[in-house]
Structures are given as structure tokens and as C-alpha cells.
TIMI-507302 format. One record per residue: residue number from 1; x negated, y, z negated of N, C-alpha, C in turn. Coordinates in Angstrom, 2 decimals, padded with zeros to 5 digits. Each point is the difference from the previous one (the first is absolute). Last residue first. Layout:
<marpas>
marpa pos = NUM n_px = X n_py = Y n_pz = Z ca_px = X ca_py = Y ca_pz = Z c_px = X c_py = Y c_pz = Z
...
</marpas>
This chain:
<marpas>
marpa pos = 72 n_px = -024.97 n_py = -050.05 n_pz = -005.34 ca_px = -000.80 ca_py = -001.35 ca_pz = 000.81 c_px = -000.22 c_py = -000.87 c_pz = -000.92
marpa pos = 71 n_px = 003.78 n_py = 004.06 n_pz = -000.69 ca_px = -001.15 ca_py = -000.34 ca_pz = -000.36 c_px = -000.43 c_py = -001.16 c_pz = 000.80
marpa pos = 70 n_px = 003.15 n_py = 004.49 n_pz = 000.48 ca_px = -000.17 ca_py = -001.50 ca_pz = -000.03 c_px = -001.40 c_py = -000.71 c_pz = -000.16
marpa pos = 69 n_px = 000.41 n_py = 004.35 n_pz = -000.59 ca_px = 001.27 ca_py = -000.11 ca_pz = -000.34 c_px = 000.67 c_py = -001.88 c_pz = 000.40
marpa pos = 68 n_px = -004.54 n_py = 003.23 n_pz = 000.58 ca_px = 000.53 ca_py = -000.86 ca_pz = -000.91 c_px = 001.31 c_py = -000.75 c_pz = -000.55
marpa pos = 67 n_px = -001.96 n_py = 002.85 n_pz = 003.44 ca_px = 000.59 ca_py = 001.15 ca_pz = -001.36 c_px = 000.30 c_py = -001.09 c_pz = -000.56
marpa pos = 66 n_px = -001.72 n_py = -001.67 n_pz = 003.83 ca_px = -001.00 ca_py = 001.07 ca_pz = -000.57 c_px = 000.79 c_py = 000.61 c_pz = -001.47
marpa pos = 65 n_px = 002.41 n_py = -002.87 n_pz = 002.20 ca_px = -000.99 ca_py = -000.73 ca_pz = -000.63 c_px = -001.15 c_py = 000.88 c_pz = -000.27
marpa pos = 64 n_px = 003.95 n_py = 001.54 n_pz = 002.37 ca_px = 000.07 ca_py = -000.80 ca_pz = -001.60 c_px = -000.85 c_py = -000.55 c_pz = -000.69
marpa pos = 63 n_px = -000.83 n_py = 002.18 n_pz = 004.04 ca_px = 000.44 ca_py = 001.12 ca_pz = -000.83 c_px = 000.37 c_py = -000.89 c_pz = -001.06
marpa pos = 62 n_px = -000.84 n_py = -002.71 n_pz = 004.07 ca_px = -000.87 ca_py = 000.39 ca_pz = -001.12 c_px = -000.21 c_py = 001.19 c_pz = -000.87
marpa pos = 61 n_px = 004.34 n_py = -001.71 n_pz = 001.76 ca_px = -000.65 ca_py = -000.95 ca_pz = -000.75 c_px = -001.55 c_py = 000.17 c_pz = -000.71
marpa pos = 60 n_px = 002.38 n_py = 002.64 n_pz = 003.67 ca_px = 000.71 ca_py = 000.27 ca_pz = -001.61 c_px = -000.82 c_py = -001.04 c_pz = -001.07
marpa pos = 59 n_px = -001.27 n_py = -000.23 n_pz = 004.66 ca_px = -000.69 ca_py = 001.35 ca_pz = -000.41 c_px = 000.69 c_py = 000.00 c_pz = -002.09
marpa pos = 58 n_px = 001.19 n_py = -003.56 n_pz = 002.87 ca_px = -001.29 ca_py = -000.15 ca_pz = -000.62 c_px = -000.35 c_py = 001.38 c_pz = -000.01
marpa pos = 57 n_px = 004.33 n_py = 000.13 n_pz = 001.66 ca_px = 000.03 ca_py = -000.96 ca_pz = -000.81 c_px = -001.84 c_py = -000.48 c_pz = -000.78
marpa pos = 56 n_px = 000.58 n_py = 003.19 n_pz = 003.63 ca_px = 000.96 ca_py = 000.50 ca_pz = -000.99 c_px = 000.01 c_py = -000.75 c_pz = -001.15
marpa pos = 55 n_px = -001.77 n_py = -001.59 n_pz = 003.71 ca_px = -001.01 ca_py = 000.71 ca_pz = -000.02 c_px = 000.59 c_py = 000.39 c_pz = -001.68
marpa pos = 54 n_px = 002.84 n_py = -002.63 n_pz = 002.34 ca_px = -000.48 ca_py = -001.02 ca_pz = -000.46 c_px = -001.72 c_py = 001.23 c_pz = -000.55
marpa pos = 53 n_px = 003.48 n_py = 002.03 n_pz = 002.84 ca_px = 000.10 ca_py = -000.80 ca_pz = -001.63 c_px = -000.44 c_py = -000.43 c_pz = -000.57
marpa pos = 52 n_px = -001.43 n_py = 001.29 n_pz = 004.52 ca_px = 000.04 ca_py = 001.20 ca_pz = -000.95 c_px = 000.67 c_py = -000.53 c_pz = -001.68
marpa pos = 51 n_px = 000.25 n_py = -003.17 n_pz = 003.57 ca_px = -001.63 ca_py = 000.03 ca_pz = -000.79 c_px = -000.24 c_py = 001.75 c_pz = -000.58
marpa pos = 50 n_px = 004.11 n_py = -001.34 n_pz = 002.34 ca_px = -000.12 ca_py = -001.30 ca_pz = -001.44 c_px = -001.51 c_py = 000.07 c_pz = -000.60
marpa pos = 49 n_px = 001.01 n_py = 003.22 n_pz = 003.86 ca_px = 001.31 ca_py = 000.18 ca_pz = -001.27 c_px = -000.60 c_py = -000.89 c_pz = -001.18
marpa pos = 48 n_px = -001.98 n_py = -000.76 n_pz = 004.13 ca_px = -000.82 ca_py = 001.48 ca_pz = -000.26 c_px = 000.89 c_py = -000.19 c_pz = -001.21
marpa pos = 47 n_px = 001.43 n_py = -002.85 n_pz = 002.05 ca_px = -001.30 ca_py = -000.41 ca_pz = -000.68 c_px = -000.28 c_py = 001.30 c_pz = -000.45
marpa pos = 46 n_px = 003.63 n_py = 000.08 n_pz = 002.43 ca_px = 000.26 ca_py = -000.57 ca_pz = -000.91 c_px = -001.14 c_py = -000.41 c_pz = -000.69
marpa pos = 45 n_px = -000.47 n_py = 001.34 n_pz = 004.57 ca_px = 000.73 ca_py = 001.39 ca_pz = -001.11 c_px = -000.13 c_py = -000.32 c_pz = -001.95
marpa pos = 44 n_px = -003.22 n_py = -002.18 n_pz = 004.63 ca_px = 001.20 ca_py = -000.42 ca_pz = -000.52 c_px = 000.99 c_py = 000.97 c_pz = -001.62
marpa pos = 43 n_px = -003.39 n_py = 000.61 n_pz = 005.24 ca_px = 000.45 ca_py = -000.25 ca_pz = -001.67 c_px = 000.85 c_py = 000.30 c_pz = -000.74
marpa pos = 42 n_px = -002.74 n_py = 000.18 n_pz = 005.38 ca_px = 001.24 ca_py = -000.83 ca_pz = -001.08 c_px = -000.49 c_py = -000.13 c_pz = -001.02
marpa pos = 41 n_px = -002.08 n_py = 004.53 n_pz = 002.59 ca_px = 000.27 ca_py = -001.80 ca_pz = 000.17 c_px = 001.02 c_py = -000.32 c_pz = -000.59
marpa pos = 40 n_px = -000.98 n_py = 004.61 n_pz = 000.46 ca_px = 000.79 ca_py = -000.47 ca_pz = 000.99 c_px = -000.14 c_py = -001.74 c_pz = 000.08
marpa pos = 39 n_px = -002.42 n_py = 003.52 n_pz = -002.65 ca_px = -000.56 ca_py = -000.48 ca_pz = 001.34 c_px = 000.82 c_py = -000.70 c_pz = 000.59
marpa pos = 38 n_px = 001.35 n_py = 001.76 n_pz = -004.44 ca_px = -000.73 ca_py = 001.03 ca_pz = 000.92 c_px = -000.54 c_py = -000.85 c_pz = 001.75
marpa pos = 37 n_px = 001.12 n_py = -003.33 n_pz = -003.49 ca_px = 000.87 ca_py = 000.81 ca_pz = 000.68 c_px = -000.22 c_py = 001.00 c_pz = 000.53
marpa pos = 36 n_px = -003.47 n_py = -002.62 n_pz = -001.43 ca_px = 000.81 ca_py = -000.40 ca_pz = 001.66 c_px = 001.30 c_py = 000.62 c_pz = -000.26
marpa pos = 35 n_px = -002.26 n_py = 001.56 n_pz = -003.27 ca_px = -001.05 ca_py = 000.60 ca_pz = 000.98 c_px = 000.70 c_py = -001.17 c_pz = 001.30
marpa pos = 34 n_px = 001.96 n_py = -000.72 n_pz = -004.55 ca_px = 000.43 ca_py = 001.45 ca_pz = 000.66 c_px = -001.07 c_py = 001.24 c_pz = 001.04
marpa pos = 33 n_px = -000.91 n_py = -004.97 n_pz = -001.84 ca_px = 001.44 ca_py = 000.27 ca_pz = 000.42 c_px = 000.70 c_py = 001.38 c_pz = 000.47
marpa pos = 32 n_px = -004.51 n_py = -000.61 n_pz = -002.16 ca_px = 000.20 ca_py = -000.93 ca_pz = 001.08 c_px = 001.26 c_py = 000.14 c_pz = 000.92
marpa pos = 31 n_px = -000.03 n_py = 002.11 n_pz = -004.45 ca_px = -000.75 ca_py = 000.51 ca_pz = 000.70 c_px = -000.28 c_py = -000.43 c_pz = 001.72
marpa pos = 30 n_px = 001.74 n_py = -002.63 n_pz = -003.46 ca_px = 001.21 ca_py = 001.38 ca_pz = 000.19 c_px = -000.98 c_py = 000.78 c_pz = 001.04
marpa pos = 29 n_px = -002.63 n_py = -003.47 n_pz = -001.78 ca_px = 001.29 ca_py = -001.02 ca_pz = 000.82 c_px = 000.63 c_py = 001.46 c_pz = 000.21
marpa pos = 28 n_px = -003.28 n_py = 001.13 n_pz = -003.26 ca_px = -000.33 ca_py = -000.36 ca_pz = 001.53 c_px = 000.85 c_py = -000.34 c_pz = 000.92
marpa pos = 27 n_px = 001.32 n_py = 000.04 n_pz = -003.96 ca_px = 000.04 ca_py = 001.35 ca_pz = 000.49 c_px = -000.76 c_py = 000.38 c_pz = 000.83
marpa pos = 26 n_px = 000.23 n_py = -004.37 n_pz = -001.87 ca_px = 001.48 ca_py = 000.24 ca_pz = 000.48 c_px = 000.17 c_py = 001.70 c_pz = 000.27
marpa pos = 25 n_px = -004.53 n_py = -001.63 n_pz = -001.76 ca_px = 000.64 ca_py = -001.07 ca_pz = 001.09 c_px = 001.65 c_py = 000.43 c_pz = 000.30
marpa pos = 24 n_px = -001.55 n_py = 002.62 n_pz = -003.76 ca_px = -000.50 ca_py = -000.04 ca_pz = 000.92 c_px = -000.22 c_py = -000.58 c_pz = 001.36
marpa pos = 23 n_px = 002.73 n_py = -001.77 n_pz = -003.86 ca_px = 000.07 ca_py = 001.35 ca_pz = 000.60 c_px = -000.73 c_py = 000.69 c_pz = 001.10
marpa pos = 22 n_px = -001.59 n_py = -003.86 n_pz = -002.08 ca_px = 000.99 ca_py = -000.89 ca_pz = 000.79 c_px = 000.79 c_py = 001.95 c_pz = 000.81
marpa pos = 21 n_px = -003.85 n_py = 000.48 n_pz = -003.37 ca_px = -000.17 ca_py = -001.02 ca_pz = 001.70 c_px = 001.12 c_py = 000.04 c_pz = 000.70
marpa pos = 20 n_px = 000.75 n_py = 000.83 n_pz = -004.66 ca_px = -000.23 ca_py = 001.35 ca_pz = 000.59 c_px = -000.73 c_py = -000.28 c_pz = 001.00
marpa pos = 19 n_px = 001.74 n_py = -003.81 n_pz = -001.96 ca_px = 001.01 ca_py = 001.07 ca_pz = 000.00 c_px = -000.41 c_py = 001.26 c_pz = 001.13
marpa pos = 18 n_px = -002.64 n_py = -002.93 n_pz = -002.01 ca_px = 000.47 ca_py = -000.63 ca_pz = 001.35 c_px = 000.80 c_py = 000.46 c_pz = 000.33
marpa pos = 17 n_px = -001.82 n_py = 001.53 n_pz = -003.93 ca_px = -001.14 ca_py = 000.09 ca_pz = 001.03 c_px = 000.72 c_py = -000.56 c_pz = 001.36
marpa pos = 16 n_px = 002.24 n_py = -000.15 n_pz = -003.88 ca_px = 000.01 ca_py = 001.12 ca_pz = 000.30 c_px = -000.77 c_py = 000.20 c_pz = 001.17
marpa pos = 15 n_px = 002.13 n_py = -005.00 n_pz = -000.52 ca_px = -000.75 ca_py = 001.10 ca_pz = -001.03 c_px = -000.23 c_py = 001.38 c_pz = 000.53
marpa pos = 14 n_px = 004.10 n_py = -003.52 n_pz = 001.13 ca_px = -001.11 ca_py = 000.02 ca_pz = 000.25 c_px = -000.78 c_py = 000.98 c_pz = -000.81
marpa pos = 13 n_px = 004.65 n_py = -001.53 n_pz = -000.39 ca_px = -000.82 ca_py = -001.23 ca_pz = -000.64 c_px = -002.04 c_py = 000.62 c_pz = 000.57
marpa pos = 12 n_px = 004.52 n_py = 002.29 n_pz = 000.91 ca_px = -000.35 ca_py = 000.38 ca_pz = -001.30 c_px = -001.54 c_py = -000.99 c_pz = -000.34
marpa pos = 11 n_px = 002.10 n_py = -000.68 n_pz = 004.50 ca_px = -000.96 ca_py = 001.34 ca_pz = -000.25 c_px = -000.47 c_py = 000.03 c_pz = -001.82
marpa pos = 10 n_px = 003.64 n_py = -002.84 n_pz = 001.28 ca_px = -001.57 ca_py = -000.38 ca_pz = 000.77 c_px = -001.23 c_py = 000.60 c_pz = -000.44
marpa pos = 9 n_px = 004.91 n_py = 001.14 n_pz = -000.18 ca_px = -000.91 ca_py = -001.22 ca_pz = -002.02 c_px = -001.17 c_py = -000.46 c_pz = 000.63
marpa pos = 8 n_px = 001.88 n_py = 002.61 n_pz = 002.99 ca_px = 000.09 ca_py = 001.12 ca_pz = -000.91 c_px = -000.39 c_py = -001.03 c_pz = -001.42
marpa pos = 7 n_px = 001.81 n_py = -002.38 n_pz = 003.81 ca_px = -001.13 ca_py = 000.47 ca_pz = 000.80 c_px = -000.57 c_py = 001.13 c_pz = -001.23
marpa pos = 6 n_px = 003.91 n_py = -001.87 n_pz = -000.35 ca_px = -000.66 ca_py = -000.97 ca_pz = -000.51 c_px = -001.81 c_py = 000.56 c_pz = 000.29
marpa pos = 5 n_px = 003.97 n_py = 002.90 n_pz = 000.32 ca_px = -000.24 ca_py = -000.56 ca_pz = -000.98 c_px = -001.17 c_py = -000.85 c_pz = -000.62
marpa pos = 4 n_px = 001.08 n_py = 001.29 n_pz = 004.49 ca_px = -000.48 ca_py = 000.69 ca_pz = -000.53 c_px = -000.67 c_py = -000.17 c_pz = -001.35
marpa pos = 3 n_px = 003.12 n_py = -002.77 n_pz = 002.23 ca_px = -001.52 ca_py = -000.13 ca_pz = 000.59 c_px = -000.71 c_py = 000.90 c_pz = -000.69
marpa pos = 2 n_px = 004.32 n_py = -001.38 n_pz = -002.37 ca_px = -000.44 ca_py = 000.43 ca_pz = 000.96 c_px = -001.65 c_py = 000.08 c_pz = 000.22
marpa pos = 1 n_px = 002.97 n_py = -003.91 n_pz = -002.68 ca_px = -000.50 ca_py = 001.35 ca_pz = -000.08 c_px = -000.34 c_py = 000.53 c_pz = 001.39
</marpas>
């Protein structure tokens, strides 16, 4: 399987509460990242990309679990 894949049966396994932390922690990380780009440091493009997904991917998850649609 792909990384993603496997990385996406990760996420399902955590609870809403770590869900809606772990988001927050990775929209800190975007934030971080796009204050050394404005400032001309090194960073790395491809993180900014895989952690806007990985935001995408537990944002959808806790829309399922709030609308119930998967159950804990």
C-alpha cells in the first residue's frame, strides 16, 4: 500500500479530541512555514503540500464523526 494509504488507517484509529489537537498542531506547522517563507529562510515546499493534506484528511474525518457517519 501507499504511504498515504497506510498513513489515512492511522488517523482513522485516533479519537475526535486528538483529531481536533493534532489539526491545530499542523496549522500551527503551515503558519510557521509560511513566516520563513515571507522571511526568505529555508523551507521546505513539499511539507507545506503534505501537511495541507494530511489537515484535509482529519478535517474530513472529524465531519464524519461529528455527523456520525462513522461510528467510534
Amino acid at each position: 500500500m501507499s504511504r498515504t494509504k497506510n498513513n489515512f488507517k492511522q488517523l482513522k484509529l485516533l479519537k475526535i479530541e486528538e483529531i481536533q489537537n493534532k489539526i491545530l498542531e499542523l496549522k500551527k506547522n503551515i503558519i510557521l512555514i509560511k513566516i520563513k517563507q515571507k522571511t526568505k529562510q529555508k523551507a521546505k515546499p513539499h511539507v507545506l503540500k503534505t501537511t495541507k493534506h494530511e489537515i484535509s484528511q482529519l478535517m474530513t474525518l472529524e465531519h464524519l464523526y461529528t455527523t456520525k457517519i462513522i461510528k467510534k
